[in-house]
DOPA-449921 format. One record per residue (C-alpha): x, y, z. Coordinates in steps of 0.001 Angstrom, whole numbers, padded with zeros to 6 digits, always signed. Layout:
XYZ ...
% end
This chain:
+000000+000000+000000 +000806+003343-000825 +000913+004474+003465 +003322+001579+003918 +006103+003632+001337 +005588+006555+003775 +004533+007647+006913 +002599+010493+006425 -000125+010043+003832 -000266+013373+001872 -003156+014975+000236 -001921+013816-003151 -001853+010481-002119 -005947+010966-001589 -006365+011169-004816 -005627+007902-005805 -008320+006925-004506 -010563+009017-007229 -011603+006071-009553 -010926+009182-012111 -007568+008808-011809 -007388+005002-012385 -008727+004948-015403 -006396+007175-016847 -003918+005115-018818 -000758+008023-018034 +001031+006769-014839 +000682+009772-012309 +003750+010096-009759 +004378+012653-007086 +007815+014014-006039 +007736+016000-002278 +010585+018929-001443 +012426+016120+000278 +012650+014026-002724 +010090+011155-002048 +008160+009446-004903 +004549+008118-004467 +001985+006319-007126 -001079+008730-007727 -002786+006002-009604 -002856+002292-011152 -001094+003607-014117 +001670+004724-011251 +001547+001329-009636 +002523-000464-012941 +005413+001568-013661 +006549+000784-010091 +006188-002583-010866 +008814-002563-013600 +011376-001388-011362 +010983-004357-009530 +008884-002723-006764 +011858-000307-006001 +010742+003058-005413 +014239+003428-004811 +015652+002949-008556 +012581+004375-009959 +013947+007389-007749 +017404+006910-009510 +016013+006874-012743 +014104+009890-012674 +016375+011814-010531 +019456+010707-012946 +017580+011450-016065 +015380+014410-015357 +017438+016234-012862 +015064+016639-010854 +016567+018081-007492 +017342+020996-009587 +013876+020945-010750 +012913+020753-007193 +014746+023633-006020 +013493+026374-008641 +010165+025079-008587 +009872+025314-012410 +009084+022497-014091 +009386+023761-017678 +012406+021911-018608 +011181+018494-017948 +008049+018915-020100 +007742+016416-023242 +011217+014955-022421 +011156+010947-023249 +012325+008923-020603 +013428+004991-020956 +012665+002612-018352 +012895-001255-018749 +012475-001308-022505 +009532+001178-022458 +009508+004356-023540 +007336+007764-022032 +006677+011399-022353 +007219+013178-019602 +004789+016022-018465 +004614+018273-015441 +003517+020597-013086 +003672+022026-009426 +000987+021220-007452 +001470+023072-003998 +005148+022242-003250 +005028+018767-004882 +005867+018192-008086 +003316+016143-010188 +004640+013703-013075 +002882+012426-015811 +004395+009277-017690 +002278+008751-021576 +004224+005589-022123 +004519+006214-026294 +006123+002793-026795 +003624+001550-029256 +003420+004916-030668 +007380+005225-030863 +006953+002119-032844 +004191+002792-035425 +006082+006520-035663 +009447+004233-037160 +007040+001737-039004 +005412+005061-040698 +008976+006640-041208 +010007+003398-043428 +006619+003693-045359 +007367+006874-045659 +010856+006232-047392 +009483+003483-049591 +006688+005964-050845 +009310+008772-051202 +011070+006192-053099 +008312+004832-055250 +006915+008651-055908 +010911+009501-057120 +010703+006769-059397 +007057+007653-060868 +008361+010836-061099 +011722+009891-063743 +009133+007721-066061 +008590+008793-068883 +004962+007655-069376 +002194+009567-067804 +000977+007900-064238 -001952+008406-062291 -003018+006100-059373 -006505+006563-057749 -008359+005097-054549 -011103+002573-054752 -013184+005138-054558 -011376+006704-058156 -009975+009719-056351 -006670+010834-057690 -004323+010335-055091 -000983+010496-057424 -000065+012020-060472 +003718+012120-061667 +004901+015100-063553 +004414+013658-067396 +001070+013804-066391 +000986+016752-065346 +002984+017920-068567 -000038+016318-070779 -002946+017809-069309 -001377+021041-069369 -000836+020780-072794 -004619+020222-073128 -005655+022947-070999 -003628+025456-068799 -005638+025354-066276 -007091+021902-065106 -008241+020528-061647 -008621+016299-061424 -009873+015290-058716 -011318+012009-059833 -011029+009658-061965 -014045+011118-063713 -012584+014648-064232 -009362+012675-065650 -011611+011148-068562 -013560+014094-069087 -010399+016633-070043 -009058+014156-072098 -012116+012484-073852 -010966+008860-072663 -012203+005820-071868 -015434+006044-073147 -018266+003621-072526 -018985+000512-074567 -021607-001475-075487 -023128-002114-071721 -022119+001033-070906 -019009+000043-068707 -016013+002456-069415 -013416+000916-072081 -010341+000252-070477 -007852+001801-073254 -007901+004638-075541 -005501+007001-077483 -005567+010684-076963 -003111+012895-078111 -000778+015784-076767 -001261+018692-078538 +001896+020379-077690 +004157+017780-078706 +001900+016087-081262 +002357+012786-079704 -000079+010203-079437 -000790+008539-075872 -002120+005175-075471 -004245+005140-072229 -004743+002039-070010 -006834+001763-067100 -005763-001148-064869 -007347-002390-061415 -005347-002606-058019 -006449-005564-056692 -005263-006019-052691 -004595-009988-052251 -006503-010837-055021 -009917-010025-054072 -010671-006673-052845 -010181-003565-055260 -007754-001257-053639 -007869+001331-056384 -006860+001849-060152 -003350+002911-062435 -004073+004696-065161 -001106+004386-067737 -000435+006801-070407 +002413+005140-072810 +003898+007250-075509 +003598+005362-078890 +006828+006030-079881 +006642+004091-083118 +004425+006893-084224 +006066+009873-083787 +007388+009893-087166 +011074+009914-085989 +011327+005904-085070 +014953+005526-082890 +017469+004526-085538 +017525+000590-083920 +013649+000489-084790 +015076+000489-088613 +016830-002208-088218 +014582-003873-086003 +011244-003315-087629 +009305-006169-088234 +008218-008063-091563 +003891-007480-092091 +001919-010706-091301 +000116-011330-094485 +002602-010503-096795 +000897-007053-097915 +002169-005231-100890 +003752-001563-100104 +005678+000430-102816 +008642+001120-102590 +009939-002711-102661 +013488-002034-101508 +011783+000029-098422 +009520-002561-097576 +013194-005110-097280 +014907-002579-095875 +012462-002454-092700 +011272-006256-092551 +012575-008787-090428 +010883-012152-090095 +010813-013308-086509 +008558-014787-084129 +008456-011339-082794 +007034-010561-085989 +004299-012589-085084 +002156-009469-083476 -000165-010456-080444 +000007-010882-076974 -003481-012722-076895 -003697-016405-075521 -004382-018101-078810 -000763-016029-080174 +001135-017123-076493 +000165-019994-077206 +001428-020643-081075 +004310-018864-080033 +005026-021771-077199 +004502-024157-079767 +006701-022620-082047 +009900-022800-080094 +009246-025822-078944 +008656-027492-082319 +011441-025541-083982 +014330-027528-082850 +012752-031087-084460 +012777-031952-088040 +008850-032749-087396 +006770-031835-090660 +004563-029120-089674 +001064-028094-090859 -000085-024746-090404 -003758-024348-090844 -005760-020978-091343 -007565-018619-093573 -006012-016607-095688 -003987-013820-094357 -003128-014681-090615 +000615-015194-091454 +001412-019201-091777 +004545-017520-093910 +005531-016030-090931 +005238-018768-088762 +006999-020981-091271 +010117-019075-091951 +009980-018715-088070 +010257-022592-087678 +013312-022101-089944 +015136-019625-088193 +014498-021099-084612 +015952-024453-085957 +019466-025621-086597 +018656-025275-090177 +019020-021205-089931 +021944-021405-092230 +020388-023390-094635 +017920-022332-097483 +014164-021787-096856 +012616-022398-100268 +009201-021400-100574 +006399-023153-103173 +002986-021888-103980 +001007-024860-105073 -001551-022626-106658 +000330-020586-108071 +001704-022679-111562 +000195-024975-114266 +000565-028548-113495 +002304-029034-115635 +005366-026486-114598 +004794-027332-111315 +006185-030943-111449 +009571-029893-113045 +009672-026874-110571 +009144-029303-107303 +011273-032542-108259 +013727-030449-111600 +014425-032660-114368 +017550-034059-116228 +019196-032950-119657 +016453-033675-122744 +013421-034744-120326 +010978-032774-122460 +011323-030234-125027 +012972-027163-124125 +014878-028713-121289 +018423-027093-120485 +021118-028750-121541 +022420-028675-117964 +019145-029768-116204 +017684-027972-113753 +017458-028946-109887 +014043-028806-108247 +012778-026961-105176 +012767-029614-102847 +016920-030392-104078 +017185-026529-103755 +016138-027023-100026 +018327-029491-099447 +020083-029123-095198 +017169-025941-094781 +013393-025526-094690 +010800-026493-097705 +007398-024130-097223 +004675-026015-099262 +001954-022701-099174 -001522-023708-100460 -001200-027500-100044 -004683-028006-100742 -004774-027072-104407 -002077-029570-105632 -003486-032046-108228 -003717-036071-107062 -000874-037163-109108 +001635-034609-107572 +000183-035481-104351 +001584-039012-104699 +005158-038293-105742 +005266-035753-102457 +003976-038396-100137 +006875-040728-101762 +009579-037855-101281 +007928-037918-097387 +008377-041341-097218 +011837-042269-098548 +013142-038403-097692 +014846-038912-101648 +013862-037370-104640 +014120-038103-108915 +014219-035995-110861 +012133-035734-114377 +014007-037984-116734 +016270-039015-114323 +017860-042563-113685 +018335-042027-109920 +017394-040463-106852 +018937-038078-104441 +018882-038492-100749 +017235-035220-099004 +017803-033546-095552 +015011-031364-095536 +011864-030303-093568 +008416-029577-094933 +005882-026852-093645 +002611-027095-094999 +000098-024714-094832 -003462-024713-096086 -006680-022363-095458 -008776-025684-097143 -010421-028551-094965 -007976-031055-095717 -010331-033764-094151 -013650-032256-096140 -011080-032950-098950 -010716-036239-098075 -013875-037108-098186 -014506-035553-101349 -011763-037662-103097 -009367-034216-103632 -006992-035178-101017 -005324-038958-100320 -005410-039301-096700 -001942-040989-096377 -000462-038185-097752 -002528-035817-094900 -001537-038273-092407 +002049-038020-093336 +001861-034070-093027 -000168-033965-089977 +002530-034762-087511 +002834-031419-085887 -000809-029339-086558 -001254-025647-085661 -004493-023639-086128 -004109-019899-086321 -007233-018311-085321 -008630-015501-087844 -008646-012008-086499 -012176-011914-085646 -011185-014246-082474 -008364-011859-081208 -010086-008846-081647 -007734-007795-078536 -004221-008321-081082 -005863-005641-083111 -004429-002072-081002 -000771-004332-081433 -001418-004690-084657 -001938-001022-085595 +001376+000350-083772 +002744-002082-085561 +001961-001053-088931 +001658+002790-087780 +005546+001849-087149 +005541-000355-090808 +004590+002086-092911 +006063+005418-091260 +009107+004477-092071 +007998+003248-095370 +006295+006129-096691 +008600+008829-094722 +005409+010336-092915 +004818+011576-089947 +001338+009625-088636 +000921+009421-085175 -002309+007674-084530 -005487+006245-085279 -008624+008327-084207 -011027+006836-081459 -014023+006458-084259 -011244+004343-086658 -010232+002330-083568 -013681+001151-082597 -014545+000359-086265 -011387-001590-086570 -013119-003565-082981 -016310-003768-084800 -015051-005027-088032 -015344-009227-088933 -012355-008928-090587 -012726-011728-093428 -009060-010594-094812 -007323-011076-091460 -004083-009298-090471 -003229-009007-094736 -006700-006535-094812 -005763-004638-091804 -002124-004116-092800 -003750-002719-096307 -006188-000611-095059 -003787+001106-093248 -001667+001456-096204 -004364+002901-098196 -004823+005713-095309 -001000+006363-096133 -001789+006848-099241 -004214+009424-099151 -003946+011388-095547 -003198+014965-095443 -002892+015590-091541 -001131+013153-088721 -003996+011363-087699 -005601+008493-089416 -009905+009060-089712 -012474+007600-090882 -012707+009531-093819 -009093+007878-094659 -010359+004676-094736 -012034+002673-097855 -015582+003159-098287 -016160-000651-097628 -015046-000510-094414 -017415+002102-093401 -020324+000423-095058 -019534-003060-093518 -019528-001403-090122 -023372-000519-090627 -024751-003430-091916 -026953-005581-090410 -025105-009130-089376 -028167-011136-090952 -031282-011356-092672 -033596-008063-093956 -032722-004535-092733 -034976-003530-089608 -036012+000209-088882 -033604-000039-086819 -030887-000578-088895 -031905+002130-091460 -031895+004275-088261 -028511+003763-087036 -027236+003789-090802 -028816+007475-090980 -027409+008307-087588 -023732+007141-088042 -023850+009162-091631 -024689+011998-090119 -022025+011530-087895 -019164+011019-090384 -020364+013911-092135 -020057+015873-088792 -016698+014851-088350 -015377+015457-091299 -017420+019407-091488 -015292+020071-087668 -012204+018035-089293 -012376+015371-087391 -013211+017195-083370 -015305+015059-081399 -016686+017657-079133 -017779+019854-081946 -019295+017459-083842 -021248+016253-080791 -022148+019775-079790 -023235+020233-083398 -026066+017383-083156 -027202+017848-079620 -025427+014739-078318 -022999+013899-075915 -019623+012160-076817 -020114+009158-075377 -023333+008775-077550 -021168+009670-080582 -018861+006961-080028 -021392+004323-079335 -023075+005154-082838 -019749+005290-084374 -018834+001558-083035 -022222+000759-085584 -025283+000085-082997 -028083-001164-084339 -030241+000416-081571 -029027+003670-080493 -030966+005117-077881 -032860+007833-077719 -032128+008088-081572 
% end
C-alpha cells in the first residue's frame, strides 16, 4: 500500500483513490521537497512494478535522467516537459507541473506509438522512393483510390494535361476522362479500359490504359491509369527500330519494294499479339522448332502461316540453310512438277542442256514451305507423299534419286479432311503431313491483337512512306473492334496502307479509310434490314459527315447534333439500336 512507502499520507496520495484517476492510462507520480516518490494512480503502480517494486531505482532513474533536485529547487518544471524517458524497454513522455510544493509527473508511455512513428517513417521512405521513381518515367501515371480519387499524379502527367488545358483541376477519376475524352463507354455502358488521346503540344499520341489494383486478389484497392507514348508513331522511329522493324503478317504489298526489305525482319516477334491463342502458337513454335517434325499450319487466308513458317526455320538448326518457298496454286501442273522434283538434260522439249534442280533439291540441309497445299493435283500429291516417305527425290528424266535432308511446312486455309472425303486429297499423304498441326485463329477471335497490330503497322509504314502519322482516331479504332475482318491481319495491314496513301494531316480518320469498311460497319449481321438498322445507318452518316465538317473534333461534332460524346462513339462503333435516336 501506498501508506506503507511513507509515513505520512499526503493529500496527493488521496487522490488515488478518485476512480478518475485510475482509469487514466498516463502513470501519475508525485515528487515531495524532500525528494520522495509516491503512485497517484494504477497507471503509477505499474510503472513501479517494472522497477521491480523499487521506489528506490525508480527514484534513480528519474532523478538521474530528469534532474530533478534541480527541478525541485526552482520550482519550475518547464524543462522536464515532453522529455522521453526509458525505463525497462519502455519508452514515455514526460509532463509536469507544481501542485502546492510537490511536483506532479505524468508518464504517456509512447512505446507503441514510438513504434508505429518508425514503421510510418520506413513507409514513408518506400513511398518517397516509389513517388521519385514515378516521377523519372517517362509515361504519364496516375493512381486513384477505390473510390477513383486521384491520389498520385507524376509530372508527365501533369505535362499532358497542361498541354490540353492550362488550367485543369482532377480530382477524380471522372474529371481525368472528361479533359481528355478517354475511356469512353462501350456497349453495356461500362467504361473501355484503353484509348488514345493525343498531346497537342508535342503532337504525340498517348495510349491510355486503365488497370485495377487488386489487394490480395480479391478486394479492389484502387486503379493505375497508364499513359504510354507510342513512340513508333512519332514519325522519328529511334534509328535501332530500322533495323529492327518487323516483316507485315500477311505478306501485304507496299511500294517502294526495296523500303519494304529494308524495314522487314521475319521473326517470331514478328508474329504481333500478346493474346492467348498467339502465347500460345508462339510456345509451340519454339518448342517445335528444334525437331525436323513436318509441320502443318492451318488458317484462312492472311493470318501469317509464312511467318510462322520461316519462323520454324530460323528457330531451328537449319538457320543457315535455305528456306525455299512453293505456292502450289500458283503454276500450271504441268510447270509445277519440273519446278518441285527439276528434271535431267532432254526430259521434255525445251529442257536445259544442264538440267535444272528442283525446289525440294534446292532445299536441301534448310526448310521447304509447301503454301496452299490443298490445291495440288492427285498425281503430284503421290510423288510428295513418296519424297515424305523415302526423304529422296528423282528428278524428271532421271535414272536415280537423291537423298534429301530437308523439312516440310505445310500450310493450307482448305479442310484437308472435307477434302478427303470428297476424293481431292489422299489421306496418307494428310496423315504423313499432320505430324505437328497448328491452327491460327482468324482475327475476328483476337479482336484484342488488333491495337498491337496497328502500332505495328503505324511503325511499318512510317518508315515506309517517310510520314509523320501518329495515330489512329477513337471512331477508326472502334470500327477496326467492330469489323469481322474476313481478310485477317493481310486486310488490316492494307487498309492502313491505303490511309498512307491518301492522308493529309497526322492522324488516321475515318474519312481515310475505304468506303467498304465504313459500309460493312453498318450493316446488319443477318437477314432483312430492320427500322432499326436504317436508323442507325442514318445516324452514323450523319455523324461522319459531322466529323469530317469540324475536321475530325469530337466535341464539336457532338455539340453540333445535340449529343454527348459518349453517344457519338457508341453510334460510331455501328449500334443497331441507339438510344434515344
Amino acid at each position: 500500500m501506498v501508506t506503507a512507502m511513507h509515513e505520512t499520507v499526503p493529500r496527493h496520495v488521496a487522490l488515488r483513490k478518485s476512480a478518475l484517476l485510475d482509469h487514466l492510462s498516463e502513470a501519475i507520480l508525485a515528487v515531495s521537497r524532500k525528494g520522495d516518490i509516491f503512485p497517484v494512480n494504477n497507471a503509477g503502480l505499474k510503472l513501479l512494478a517494472l522497477t521491480g517494486r523499487s521506489v528506490k531505482k525508480l527514484k534513480e532513474i528519474l532523478f538521474s535522467e530528469l534532474s530533478l533536485p534541480r527541478v525541485l529547487e526552482a520550482g519550475d518544471a518547464t524543462e522536464i516537459r515532453l522529455r522521453k524517458l526509458n525505463i525497462a524497454d519502455h519508452t514515455y513522455l514526460i509532463d509536469s507541473f507544481f501542485d502546492g510544493a510537490d511536483l506532479v509527473l505524468l508518464l504517456s508511455d509512447i512505446t507503441d506509438v514510438k513504434k508505429m512513428a518508425e514503421d510510418l517513417s520506413q513507409q514513408f521512405t518506400h513511398l518517397l522512393r516509389f513517388k521519385m521513381s514515378m516521377q523519372c518515367i517517362t509515361d504519364g501515371i496516375v493512381i486513384t483510390d477505390a473510390f477513383e480519387r486521384v491520389v498520385f499524379m507524376n509530372a508527365t502527367m501533369h505535362d499532358i494535361l497542361s498541354s490540353q488545358h492550362k488550367k485543369y483541376e482532377v480530382r477524380t477519376l471522372k474529371d481525368l476522362e472528361l479533359l481528355l475524352g478517354i475511356f469512353s463507354e462501350n456497349e453495356e455502358g461500362a467504361s473501355l479500359p484503353e484509348s488514345f488521346c493525343r498531346d497537342e503540344k508535342t503532337g504525340r499520341t498517348f495510349l491510355a490504359e486503365k488497370r485495377k489494383l487488386m489487394l490480395a486478389g480479391e478486394r479492389l484497392h484502387g486503379f493505375l491509369i497508364c499513359f504510354s507514348a507510342v513512340s513508333a508513331l512519332d514519325g522519328q522511329p529511334p534509328k535501332s527500330s530500322l533495323k529492327t522493324a518487323p516483316a507485315p503478317l500477311g505478306d501485304p504489298h507496299c511500294p517502294p519494294a526495296a523500303n519494304r526489305r529494308k524495314a522487314e525482319k521475319t521473326s517470331i516477334q514478328s508474329f504481333v499479339g500478346q493474346s492467348k491463342s498467339v502465347l500460345r502458337i508462339k510456345a509451340i513454335i519454339k518448342k517445335v522448332a528444334p525437331s525436323s517434325s513436318t509441320v502443318l499450319l492451318q488458317s484462312e487466308s492472311g493470318t501469317g502461316k509464312e511467318l510462322l513458317a520461316r519462323s520454324l526455320h530460323e528457330l531451328s538448326e537449319r538457320a543457315g540453310g535455305p528456306f525455299i518457298k512453293l505456292n502450289c496454286a500458283s503454276l500450271p501442273e504441268s510447270l509445277l512438277e519440273a519446278e518441285v522434283f527439276g528434271y535431267d538434260s532432254g526430259a521434255f522439249t525445251g529442257a536445259k542442256k544442264s538440267g535444272n534442280p528442283g525446289l525440294f533439291e534446292q532445299a536441301h540441309t534448310g526448310t521447304i514451305f509447301l503454301d496452299e497445299l490443298g490445291e495440288m493435283s492427285l498425281s503430284l500429291q503421290a510423288k510428295l507423299l513418296r519424297i515424305i516417305q523415302e526423304r529422296e527425290v528423282q528428278r524428271i528424266g532421271g535414272q536415280s534419286s537423291k537423298q534429301l535432308d530437308v523439312r516440310i511446312v505445310a500450310a493450307t486455309n482448305r479442310d484437308l479432311l472435307q477434302l478427303v472425303k470428297q476424293g481431292r486429297f489422299r489421306s496418307d499423304l494428310l496423315f504423313r503431313l499432320n505430324v505437328v498441326s497448328i491452327t491460327i485463329p482468324p482475327l475476328r477471335e483476337r479482336k484484342e491483337d488488333i491495337k498491337s497490330l496497328i502500332i505495328y503497322f503505324l511503325r511499318l509504314y512510317a518508315q515506309v512512306f517517310k510520314k509523320n502519322i501518329s495515330g489512329v482516331s477513337k471512331e477508326v479504332y472502334y470500327l477496326f473492334m467492330n469489323y469481322d475482318w474476313p481478310g485477317n491481319v493481310r486486310e488490316l495491314g492494307n487498309i492502313i496502307e491505303y490511309a498512307f496513301n491518301i492522308i493529309d494531316g497526322n492522324i488516321i480518320e475515318s474519312r481515310h479509310l475505304p468506303h467498304y469498311l465504313l459500309d460493312a460497319s453498318t450493316a446488319p449481321s443477318g437477314g432483312s434490314r430492320t427500322l432499326d438498322d436504317m436508323v442507325a445507318d442514318y445516324a452514323f452518316k450523319t455523324v461522319m459527315d459531322s466529323l469530317e465538317q469540324h475536321k475530325g473534333n469530337k466535341a464539336l461534332a457532338a455539340l453540333s447534333l445535340g449529343i454527348s460524346r459518349a453517344k457519338l462513339y457508341r453510334i460510331i462503333a455501328g449500334r443497331k439500336k441507339p438510344a434515344g435516336l
